[in-house]
LOVOMI-273846 format. One line per field, with one value per residue (C-alpha): x, y, z; residue number from 1. Coordinates in steps of 0.02 Angstrom, whole numbers. Each point is the difference from the previous one (the first is absolute). Layout:
N
x	[X	...]
y	[Y	...]
z	[Z	...]
resi	[NUM	...]
***
This chain:
356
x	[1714	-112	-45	21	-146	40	-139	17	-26	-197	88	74	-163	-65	-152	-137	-44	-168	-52	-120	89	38	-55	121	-38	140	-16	46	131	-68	-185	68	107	-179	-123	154	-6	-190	12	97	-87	-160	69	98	-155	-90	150	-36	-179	28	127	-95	-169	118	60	-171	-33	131	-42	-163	47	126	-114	-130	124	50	-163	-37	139	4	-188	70	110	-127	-141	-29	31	-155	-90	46	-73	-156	-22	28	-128	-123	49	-21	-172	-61	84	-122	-165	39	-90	159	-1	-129	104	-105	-57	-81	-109	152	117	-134	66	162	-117	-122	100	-121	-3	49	42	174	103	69	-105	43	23	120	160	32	5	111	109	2	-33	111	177	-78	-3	189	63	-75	60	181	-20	-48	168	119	-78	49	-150	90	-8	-197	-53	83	-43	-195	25	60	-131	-138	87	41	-168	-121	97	-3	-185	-16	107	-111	-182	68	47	-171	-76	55	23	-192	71	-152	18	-12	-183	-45	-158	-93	36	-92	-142	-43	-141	115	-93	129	-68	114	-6	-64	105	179	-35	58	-92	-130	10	-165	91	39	119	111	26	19	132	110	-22	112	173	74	171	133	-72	4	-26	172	72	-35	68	170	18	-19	62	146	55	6	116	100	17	27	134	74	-36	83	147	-57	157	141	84	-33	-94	-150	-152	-129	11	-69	-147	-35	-5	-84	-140	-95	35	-76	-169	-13	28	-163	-97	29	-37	-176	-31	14	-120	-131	-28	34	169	92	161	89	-118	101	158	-16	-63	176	110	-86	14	173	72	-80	62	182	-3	-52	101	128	-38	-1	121	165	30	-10	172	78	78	-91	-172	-71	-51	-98	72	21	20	-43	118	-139	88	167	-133	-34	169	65	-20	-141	-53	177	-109	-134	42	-11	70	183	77	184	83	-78	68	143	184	76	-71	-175	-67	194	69	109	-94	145	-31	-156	46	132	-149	39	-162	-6	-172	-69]
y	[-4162	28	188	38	113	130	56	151	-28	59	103	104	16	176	27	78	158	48	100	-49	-92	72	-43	-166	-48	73	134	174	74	183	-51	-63	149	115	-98	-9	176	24	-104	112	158	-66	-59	175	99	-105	27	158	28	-97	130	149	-70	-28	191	61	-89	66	162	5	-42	89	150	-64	7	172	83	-73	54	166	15	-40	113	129	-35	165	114	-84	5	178	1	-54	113	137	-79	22	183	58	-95	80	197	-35	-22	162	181	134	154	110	166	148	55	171	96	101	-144	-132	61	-83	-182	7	-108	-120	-173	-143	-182	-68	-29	-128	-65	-50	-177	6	80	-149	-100	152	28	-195	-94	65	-3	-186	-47	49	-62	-184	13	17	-128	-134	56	8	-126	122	-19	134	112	-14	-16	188	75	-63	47	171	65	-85	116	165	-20	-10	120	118	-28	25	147	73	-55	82	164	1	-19	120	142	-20	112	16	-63	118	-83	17	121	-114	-145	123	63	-129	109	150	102	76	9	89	41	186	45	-115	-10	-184	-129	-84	-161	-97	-126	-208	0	-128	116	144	-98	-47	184	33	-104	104	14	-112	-102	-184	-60	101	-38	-187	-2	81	-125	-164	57	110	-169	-80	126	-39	-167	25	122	-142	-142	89	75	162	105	-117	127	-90	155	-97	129	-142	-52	158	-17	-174	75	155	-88	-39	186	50	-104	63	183	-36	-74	169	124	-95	41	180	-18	-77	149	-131	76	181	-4	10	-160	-110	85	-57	-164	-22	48	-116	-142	39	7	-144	-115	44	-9	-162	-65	41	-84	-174	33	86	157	9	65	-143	-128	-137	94	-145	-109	53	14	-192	-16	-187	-59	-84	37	-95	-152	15	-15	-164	-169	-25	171	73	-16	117	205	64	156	24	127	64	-66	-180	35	-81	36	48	157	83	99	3	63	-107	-74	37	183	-32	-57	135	112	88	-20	117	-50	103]
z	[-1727	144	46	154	86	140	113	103	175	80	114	-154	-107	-47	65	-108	-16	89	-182	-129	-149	-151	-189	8	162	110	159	-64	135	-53	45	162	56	-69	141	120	-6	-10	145	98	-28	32	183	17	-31	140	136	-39	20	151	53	-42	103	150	-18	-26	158	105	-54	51	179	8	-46	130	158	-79	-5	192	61	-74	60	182	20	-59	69	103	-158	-107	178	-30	-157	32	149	-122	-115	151	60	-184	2	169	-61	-159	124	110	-51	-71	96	-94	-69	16	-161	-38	-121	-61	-33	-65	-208	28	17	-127	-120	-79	77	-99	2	30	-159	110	119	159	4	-159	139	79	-158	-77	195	36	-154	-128	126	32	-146	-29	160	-50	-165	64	116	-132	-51	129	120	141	117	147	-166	-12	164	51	-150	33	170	-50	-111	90	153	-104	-67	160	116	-149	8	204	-7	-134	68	181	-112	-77	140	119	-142	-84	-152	-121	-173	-165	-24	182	-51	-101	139	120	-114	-114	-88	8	128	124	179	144	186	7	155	-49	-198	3	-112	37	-93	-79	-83	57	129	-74	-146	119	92	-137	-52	151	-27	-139	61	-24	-141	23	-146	-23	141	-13	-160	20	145	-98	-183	116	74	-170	-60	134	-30	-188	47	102	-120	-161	113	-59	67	-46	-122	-158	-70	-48	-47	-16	172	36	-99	78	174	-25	-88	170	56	-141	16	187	-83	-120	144	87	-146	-26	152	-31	-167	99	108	150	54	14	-89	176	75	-147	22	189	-16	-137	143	132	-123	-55	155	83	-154	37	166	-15	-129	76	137	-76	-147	-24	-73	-199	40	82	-120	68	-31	-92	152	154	175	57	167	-13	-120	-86	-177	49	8	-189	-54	80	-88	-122	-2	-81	-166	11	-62	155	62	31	110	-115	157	-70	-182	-84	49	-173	-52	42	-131	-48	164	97	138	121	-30	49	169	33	-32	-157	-103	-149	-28	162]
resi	[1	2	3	4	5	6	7	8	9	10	11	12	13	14	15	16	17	18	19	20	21	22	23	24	25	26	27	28	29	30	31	32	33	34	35	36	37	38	39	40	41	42	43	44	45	46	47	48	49	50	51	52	53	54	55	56	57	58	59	60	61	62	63	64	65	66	67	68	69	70	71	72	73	74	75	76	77	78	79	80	81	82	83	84	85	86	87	88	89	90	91	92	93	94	95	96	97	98	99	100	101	102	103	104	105	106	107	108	109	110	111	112	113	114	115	116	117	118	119	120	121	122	123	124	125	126	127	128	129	130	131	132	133	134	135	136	137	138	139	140	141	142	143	144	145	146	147	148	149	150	151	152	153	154	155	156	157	158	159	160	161	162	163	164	165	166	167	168	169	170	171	172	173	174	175	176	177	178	179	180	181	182	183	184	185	186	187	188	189	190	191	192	193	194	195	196	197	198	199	200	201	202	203	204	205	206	207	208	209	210	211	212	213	214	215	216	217	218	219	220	221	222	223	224	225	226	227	228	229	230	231	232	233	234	235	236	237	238	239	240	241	242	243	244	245	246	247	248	249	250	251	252	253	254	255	256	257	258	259	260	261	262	263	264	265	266	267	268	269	270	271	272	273	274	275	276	277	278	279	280	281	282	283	284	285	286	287	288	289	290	291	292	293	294	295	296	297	298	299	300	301	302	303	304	305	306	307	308	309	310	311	312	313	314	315	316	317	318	319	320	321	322	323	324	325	326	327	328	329	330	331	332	333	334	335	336	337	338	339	340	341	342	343	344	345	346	347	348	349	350	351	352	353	354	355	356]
***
C-alpha cells in the first residue's frame, strides 16, 4: 500500500530561530528571548544617551539666553558696581584728616605695632570668596541662574559700598590707632611742638597714614557685609522661620556671623583697632548686608523666601518642557494638590497655614 506524503505549504513553514543551536542541533527559544532582550536594552540605553545629550543641550542654552538677559536688564546696577569699585580705589589714595594728638594723650597709643593676623588681602577672599563659593554650589544644584546672578550681585554690592562708606569714615575722622606712637617714632624718641604739644612725627609717611584710619574697622566692616549677606541667604535657603523648631538651622546661619565676629576681635589683639572701631565697622557691615538682601530677595519671613525677587519670570522658563526634570526650586504654590507637609492644600489657599 502506497504511503501517502503530506507537505506543508512554504507559506506555513516556521521560520528559524535567529539563536545559536543547541547540543542536537536545534535553536534554543530561551537563548533567543536572552539576545532579544540584550538587544533591546542595548538600543534603550542609546535612546537614552541620545536623550540626555539633547537635554544637556537645551539646558545650556537655555542658561545662556538666561544669563544675557538677566545681564540686560541689569546692566546699570554692575555699572554701579564698578563705579563703587573706583570711588573706594580713589578714597584709598586721599590723605585722612590728621587728628590732633598731644603729649598728654600720646599713653593711650603706645600699643606695640604688629603684623596683621589676617592680612589684608585675605577679606575679600573671606567677604567675597567664601558666600561665592556657596552661591555656586547651590546653583550646580538648582540650575536657577536669576538665583546666582542676584545673590553675586548682592554681596559684590553689600560688600563695596560697605567698603566706600567705611574708607569715607576713615577718612574724614583720622582716629589714631592703639599703636599710633610707634608708627610716629620708630626709634621711640617722642618729639612735640613746644607751643601746641602736638607730635611731631619722624617716621614713613605711609605708616604714619595708615596710623590715622582707626575707626570703623574695615576689615570688620567688610566682613560683616559679605559673611552678613550669607546669613541672609542661608536664613532664606533653609526657611529658617517656618515654625518647624529646628535648632540646627541656627547653627548653619550663624556660622558666617560668627567668622565676621573673629575677624573683628583679631583686630582688637593686634593693637590695630579700639574695641569701638570693630564694633562700628560690625554695624556698617550688618546693616548694609540687609539692606541689600532685601532688596533682591524676600524676607526670611515670607513663605516664598527661598527664591529671589523675579521680576523677569526667568524661573517659569525652567519649568516648561525638557527642563521639568531638573530639582529646581519650587514655590508651595507649585507643590502637589493632596496634602503639603500633611495640610490640605486648599487650606493653603484660603490662607490658613499653621506652619507660619
Amino acid at each position: 500500500m502506497r504511503s501517502r506524503s503530506t507537505s506543508m505549504p512554504s507559506d506555513h513553514r516556521q521560520s528559524p530561530l535567529p539563536s545559536s543551536p543547541g547540543e542536537d542541533g536545534h535553536i534554543s527559544l530561551g537563548s533567543y528571548l536572552d539576545s532579544k532582550s540584550e538587544q533591546d536594552n542595548q538600543q534603550s540605553m542609546v535612546d537614552h544617551g541620545r536623550i540626555i545629550n539633547d537635554i544637556e543641550h537645551e539646558v545650556i542654552l537655555t542658561l545662556r539666553g538666561a544669563s544675557y538677559k538677566l545681564l540686560r536688564f541689569h546692566i546699570h546696577d554692575w555699572l554701579a558696581i564698578i563705579g563703587l569699585a573706583i570711588l573706594d580705589g580713589v578714597l584709598n589714595l586721599i590723605e585722612p584728616f590728621h587728628r590732633f594728638v598731644g603729649e598728654p594723650m600720646i599713653n593711650d597709643y603706645m600699643y606695640p605695632l604688629k603684623s596683621n593676623t589676617i592680612p589684608f588681602q585675605t577679606v575679600p577672599a573671606i567677604a567675597i570668596g567664601i558666600p561665592l563659593v556657596v552661591f555656586i554650589a547651590y546653583f550646580l544644584y538648582t540650575k536657577d541662574i536669576t538665583d546666582l546672578h542676584h545673590a553675586v550681585l548682592g554681596v559684590l554690592f553689600s560688600v563695596l559700598i560697605t567698603a566706600v562708606i567705611t574708607d569715607a569714615i576713615k577718612d574724614a575722622v583720622g582716629r589714631p590707632r592703639p599703636d599710633f606712637f610707634w608708627r610716629c617714632f620708630p626709634d621711640g624718641v617722642a618729639s612735640y611742638n613746644n607751643v601746641t604739644k602736638e607730635v611731631i612725627c619722624t617716621g614713613l609717611h605711609s605708616v604714619i597714614k595708615e596710623g590715622h584710619k582707626s575707626f570703623p574697622s574695615g576689615h570688620t566692616s567688610w566682613s560683616f557685609a559679605g559673611l552678613g549677606f550669607l546669613s541672609w541667604y542661608l536664613a532664606g535657603k533653609l526657611e529658617l522661620f517656618n515654625r518647624r523648631g529646628h535648632v540646627a538651622k541656627l547653627a548653619v546661619v550663624f556660622t558666617p556671623l560668627l567668622a565676621a565676629l573673629l575677624v573683628g576681635l583679631s583686630r582688637v589683639d593686634d593693637y590695630w583697632h579700639h574695641w569701638n572701631d570693630v564694633f562700628g565697622g560690625a554695624i556698617i557691615g550688618l546693616l548694609m548686608s540687609s539692606l541689600c538682601y532685601h532688596h533682591l530677595f524676600p524676607s526670611v519671613l515670607n513663605e516664598n523666601c527661598v527664591g529671589p525677587h523675579n521680576h523677569l519670570q526667568i524661573g517659569k522658563d525652567f519649568k516648561l518642557g525638557f527642563l521639568s526634570w531638573l530639582p529646581l526650586r519650587r514655590k508651595r504654590s507649585d507643590w502637589p494638590p493632596e496634602r503639603i507637609d500633611g495640610v490640605e492644600n486648599r487650606d493653603m489657599e484660603l490662607g490658613s497655614n499653621p506652619m507660619l
